[in-house]
C-alpha positions as CSV (number, residue, x, y, z in Angstrom):
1,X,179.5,285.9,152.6
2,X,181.9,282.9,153.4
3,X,183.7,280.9,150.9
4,X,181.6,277.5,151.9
5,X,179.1,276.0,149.4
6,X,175.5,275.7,150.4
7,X,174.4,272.2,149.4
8,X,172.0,272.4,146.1
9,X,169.6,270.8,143.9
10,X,170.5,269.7,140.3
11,X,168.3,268.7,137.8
12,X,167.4,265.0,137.6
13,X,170.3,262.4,135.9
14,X,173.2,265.3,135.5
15,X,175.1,262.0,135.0
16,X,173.3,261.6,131.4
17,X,173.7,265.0,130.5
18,X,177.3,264.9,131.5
19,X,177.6,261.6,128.8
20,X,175.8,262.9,126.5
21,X,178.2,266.3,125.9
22,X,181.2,264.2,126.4
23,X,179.6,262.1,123.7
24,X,178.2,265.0,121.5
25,X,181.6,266.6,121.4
26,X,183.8,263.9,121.0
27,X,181.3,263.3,117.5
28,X,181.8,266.8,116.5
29,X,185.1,266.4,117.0
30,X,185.1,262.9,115.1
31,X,183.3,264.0,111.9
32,X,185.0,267.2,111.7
33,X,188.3,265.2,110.8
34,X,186.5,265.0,107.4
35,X,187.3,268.2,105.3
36,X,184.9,267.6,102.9
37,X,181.8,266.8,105.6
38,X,179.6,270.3,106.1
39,X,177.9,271.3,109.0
40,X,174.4,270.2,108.1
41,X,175.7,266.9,107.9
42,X,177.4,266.9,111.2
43,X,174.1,268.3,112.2
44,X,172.0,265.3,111.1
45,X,174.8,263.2,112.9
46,X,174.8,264.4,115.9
47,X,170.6,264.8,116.3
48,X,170.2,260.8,114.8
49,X,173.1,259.5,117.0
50,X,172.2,261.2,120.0
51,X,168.4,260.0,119.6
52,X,169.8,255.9,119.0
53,X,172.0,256.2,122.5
54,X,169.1,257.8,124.0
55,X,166.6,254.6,122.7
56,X,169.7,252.1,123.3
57,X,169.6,253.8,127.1
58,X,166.1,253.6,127.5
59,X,166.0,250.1,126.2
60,X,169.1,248.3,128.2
61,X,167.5,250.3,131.1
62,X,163.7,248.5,130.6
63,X,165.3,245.4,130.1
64,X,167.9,245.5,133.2
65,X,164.8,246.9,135.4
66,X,162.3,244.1,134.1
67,X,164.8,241.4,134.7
68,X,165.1,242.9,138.1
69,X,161.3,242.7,138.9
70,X,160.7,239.5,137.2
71,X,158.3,241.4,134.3
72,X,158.1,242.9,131.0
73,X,157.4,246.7,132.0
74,X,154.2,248.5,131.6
75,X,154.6,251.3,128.8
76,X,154.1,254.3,131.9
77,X,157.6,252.8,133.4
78,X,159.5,252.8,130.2
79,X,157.7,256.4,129.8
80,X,159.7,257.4,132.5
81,X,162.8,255.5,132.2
82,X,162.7,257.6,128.3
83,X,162.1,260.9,130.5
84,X,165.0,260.2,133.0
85,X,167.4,259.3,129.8
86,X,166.2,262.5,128.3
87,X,169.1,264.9,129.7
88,X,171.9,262.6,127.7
89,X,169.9,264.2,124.1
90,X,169.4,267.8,125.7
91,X,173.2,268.3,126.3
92,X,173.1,268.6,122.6
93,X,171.0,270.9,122.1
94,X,173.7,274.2,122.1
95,X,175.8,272.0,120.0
96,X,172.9,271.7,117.5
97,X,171.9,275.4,117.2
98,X,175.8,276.2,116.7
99,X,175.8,273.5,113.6
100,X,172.4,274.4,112.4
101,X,173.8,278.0,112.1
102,X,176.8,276.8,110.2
103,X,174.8,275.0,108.1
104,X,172.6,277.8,107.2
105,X,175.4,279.8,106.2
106,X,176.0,281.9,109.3
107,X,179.7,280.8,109.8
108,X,181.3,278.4,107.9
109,X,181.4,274.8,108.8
110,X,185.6,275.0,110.2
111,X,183.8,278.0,113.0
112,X,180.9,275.9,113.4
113,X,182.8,273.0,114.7
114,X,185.1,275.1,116.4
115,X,182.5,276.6,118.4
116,X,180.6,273.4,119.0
117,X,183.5,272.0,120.5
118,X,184.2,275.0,122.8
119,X,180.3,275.1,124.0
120,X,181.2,271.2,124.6
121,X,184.1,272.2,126.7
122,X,182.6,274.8,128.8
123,X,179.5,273.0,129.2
124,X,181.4,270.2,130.7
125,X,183.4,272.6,133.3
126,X,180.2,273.9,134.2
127,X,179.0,271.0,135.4
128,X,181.6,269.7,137.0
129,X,181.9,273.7,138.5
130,X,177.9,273.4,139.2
131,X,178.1,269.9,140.9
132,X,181.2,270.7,143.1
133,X,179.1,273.6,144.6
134,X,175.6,271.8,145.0
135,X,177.1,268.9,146.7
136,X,178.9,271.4,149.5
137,X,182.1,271.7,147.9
138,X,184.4,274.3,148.5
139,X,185.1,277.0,145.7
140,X,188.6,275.3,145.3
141,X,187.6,271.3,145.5
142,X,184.6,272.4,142.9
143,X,187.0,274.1,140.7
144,X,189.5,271.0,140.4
145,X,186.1,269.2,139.7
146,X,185.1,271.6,136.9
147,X,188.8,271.1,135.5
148,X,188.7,267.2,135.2
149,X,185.2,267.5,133.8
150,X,186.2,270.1,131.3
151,X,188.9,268.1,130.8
152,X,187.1,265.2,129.0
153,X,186.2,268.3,126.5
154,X,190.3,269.1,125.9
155,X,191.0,265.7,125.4
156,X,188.7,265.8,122.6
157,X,190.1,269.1,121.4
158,X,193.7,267.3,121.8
159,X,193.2,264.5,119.6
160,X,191.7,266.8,117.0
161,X,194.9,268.4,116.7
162,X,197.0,266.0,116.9
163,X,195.3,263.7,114.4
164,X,194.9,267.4,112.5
């Protein structure tokens, strides 16, 4: 088999879902400054800020479209304008299960944002890995890709530590 990509399909508005985990880690990372903040609480966080930037998207997106078409629009378009934002909560969702298991006790809260912000990390190389290769990329161009994107994941792993 030959090293050159076959052009791909990704899933709908990998844009959001890119934002979103940049935006989910760098809150893990945020809160986590706070030695005396537990996991359930970063937990709670993350699922209530995730869900306002998801309504804040859905909103500034109804009211950009309807200034566009010169009309308030009908709730089936802003139905799929909130289905289209969706991805930007669902890149949260590993995050979520890794604090919801610190929070019950599994780990403690130090592994539970340590492993949140790795899944973060990886998740964002991934993408970057996963686009590079659906858009006909060659293993090397994708890989540089998957290295910037993952990079938006060390630089929150960076400031940790140095504000750590």
């Amino acid at each position: 088999m030959s090293g050159e990509a076959r052009p791909g399909r990704l899933p709908a508005n990998v844009s959001r879902a890119i934002y979103g985990q940049i935006l989910v880690t760098s809150l893990v990372g945020a809160l986590s400054e706070d030695s005396e903040i537990e996991a359930g609480y970063i937990l709670v966080s993350v699922v209530v800020t995730m869900l306002i930037f998801w309504l804040a998207h859905v909103y500034a997106e109804a009211m950009s479209r309807g200034l566009e078409a010169g009309r308030h629009l009908g709730w089936a378009e802003v139905r799929g304008l909130a289905a289209g934002e969706w991805p930007l909560v669902q890149a949260a969702f590993p995050t979520a299960i890794v604090l919801a298991l610190g929070a019950i006790g599994a780990f403690s809260t130090e592994t539970a944002v340590g492993l949140a912000i790795a899944v973060g990390v990886v998740a964002l190389f991934t993408w970057g890995l996963a686009i590079g290769r659906a858009s006909g990329s060659s293993w090397a161009v994708a890989l540089l890709g998957a290295a910037i994107s993952g990079g938006f994941g060390l630089v929150v792993v960076g400031l940790k530590a140095l504000v750590h």
